[in-house]
Structures are given as C-alpha cells and as structure tokens.
N, C-alpha and C positions, 0 to 999 in steps of 0.2 A: 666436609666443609659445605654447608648448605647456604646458597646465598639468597637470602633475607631481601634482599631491593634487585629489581630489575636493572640490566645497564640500560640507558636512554639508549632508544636506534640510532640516534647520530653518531654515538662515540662507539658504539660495538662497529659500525661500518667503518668507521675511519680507522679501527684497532685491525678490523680482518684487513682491510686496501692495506696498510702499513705492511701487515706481514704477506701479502699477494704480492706488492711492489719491492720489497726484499728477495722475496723468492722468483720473482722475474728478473729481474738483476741476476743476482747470481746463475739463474737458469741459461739465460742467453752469457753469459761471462762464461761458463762452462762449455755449451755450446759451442761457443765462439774459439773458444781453446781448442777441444777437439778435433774442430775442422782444421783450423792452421796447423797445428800437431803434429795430427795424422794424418793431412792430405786428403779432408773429405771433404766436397763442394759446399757450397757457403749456405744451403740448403739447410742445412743441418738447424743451426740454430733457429731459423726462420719456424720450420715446418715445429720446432722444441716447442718458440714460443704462441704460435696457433695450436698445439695440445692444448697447451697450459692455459688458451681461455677458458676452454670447457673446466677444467680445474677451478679457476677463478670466477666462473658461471654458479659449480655447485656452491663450492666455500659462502659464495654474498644469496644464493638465495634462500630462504629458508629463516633469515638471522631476526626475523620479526616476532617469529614463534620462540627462538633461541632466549635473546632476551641475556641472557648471561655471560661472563668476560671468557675470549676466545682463551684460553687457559693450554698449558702445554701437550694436551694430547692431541688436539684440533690442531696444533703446531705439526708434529710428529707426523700426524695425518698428512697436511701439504706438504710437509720432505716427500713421501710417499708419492702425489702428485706432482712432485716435481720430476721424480725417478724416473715414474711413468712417463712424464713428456718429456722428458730425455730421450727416452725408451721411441718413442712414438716419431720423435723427428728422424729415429734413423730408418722409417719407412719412406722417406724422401731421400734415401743416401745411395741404398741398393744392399748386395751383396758384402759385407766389408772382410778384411785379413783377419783369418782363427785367432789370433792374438786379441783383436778389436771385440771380437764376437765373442772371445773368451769373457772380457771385461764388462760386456755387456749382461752376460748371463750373470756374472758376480753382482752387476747393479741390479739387478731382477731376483736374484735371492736376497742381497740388503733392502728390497722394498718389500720383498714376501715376509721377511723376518719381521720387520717393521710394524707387520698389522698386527703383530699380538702385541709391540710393545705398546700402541697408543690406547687400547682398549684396557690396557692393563694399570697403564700409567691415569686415564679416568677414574676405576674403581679404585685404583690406591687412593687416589684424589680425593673421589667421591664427588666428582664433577662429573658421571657420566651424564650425557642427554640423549634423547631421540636425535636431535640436531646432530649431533656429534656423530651418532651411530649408524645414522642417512647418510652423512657427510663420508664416513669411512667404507660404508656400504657402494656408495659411488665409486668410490677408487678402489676398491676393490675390483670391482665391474669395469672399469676401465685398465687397469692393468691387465687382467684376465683379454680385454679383448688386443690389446696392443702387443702384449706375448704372439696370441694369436695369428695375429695379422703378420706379425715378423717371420715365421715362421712359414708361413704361406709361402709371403715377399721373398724368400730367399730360400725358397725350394725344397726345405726342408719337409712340407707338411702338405698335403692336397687343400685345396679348397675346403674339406669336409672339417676340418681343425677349426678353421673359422663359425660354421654354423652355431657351435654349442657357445660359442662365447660371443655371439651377436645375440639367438636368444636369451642367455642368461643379461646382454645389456638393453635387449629390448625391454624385459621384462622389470629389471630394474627402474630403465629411463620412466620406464610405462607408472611405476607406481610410485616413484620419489619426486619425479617433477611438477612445481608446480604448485596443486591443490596438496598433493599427496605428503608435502609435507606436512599438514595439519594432522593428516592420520599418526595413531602410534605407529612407531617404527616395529619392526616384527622381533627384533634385540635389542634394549635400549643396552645390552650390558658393555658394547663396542664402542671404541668415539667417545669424545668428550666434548 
C-alpha cells in the first residue's frame, strides 16, 4: 500500500500526541497500580513517565520527513516504548522481590519479542519508512540501555554492563537526532 498524498503535518502531529497521550495514560495507570500493589514508592510511576518523554521526543520528531499516517507498526513500536519506560522507572524504585523482577524480566522479553513484530507488521503493510525504522532504531537503543542500567542498579552486573550500551546509545542519539533524520536510515526494512 503506497501512499500517493502526503498527511498535512497538522493532522500526522495531532494523530502521533493522540496515540503518546493514550499511552501516557495507561503508562502512569499501570504505574500507578504497581506501586500500590506491590508496595513500591510512588516513585515509580513518576520516574515511568519522565522515560517516556524521551519516548515521545523521538515519536514527534522527525514527522516532517515522515509525511505519512502513523499506521500500526509505529503503534507496536510505542507499546515497546512504553515497556521500556516502565522498565526504566523501576531504576527509581531500587532492588525489588524475585517475584517482581521475575515479571519484570517477562516485560523485557515481551518488548524484545516485539521488535521483530513491528518491522514485520511494516513490510506485511508495506508501510515501511526511514521514520519508522529510526523511530524503532531509538528504542531499541533505549531498551538496551535501561536493561543495562538495571542490572548495574541492582548489583547484578559491574559498572562495565553499562559501557556497551551507553556507547551503542551515544552513537545512535549521535546519528538519529536532529539533522540526522534527513539522512537514510542505515535499514529502512524495521519500523513503519
């Protein structure tokens, strides 16, 4: 499905905010479960939804080049992001109960299974784009480094764990933000 007319930038921003403002909702609703739940400090949700700017940083920028309707893989993608800033608020929480950190490792393989479905669900489409492929390329590089970082956080891994996945998001931030979305993306075949 090749689309023939550009979306106008008004209504592709107001369609991405729609679905950012959906998935902040429920991200802090979940959040916010959690913490009362389980008995984690109220931390939780706060620290979810400061990830999830960065999330809703990459999704809006870029959408000028985009040009086309945020379609369900770029959907698939912010579940992803949203996993991640779930993932990412429980570095404001601390150490939690094997039980918790069980369920955490299950959301961290449902977001890693996840990136083959949204690349996949593009080319079924045939709605892939660069946009879409940057955009999954980011969260990717953000999961990767919020693993990381937990892992550190909660003693499981030396400082050294973290290196490999600050450079691979230096290097990412370094070429995706900004200018860098005008370049081709280095696989447009990811993302949609």
């Amino acid at each position: 499905m090749d689309f023939a007319l550009p979306v106008p930038l008004p209504h592709l921003r107001r369609e991405v905010t729609r679905s950012l403002a959906v998935a902040g909702v429920l991200l802090a609703a979940v959040g916010a479960g959690l913490s009362l739940g389980l008995g984690l400090p109220p931390t939780l949700p706060l620290a979810s939804l400061a990830a999830f700017a960065f999330v809703a940083a990459y999704a809006l920028s870029g959408l000028e080049a985009h040009r086309r309707p945020w379609g369900p893989a770029n959907r698939v993608t912010l579940l992803r992001g949203g996993m991640a800033s779930l993932l990412a608020g429980f570095l404001a929480v601390g150490p939690v109960a094997p039980a918790v950190a069980w369920g955490l490792c299950v959301t961290a393989v449902i977001a890693l299974a996840l990136d083959g479905v949204d690349g996949w669900l593009a080319r079924r489409r045939d709605v892939a784009s660069p946009y879409g492929a940057r955009f999954d390329m980011e969260l990717d590089t953000l999961l990767t480094l919020v693993l990381a970082l937990l892992l550190w956080r909660w003693g499981r891994r030396g400082p050294g764990c973290c290196c490999w996945a600050c450079c691979g998001t230096c290097s990412c931030w370094r070429a995706g933000y900004g200018p860098g979305w005008r370049r081709p993306c280095p696989s447009a075949s990811g993302g949609g």
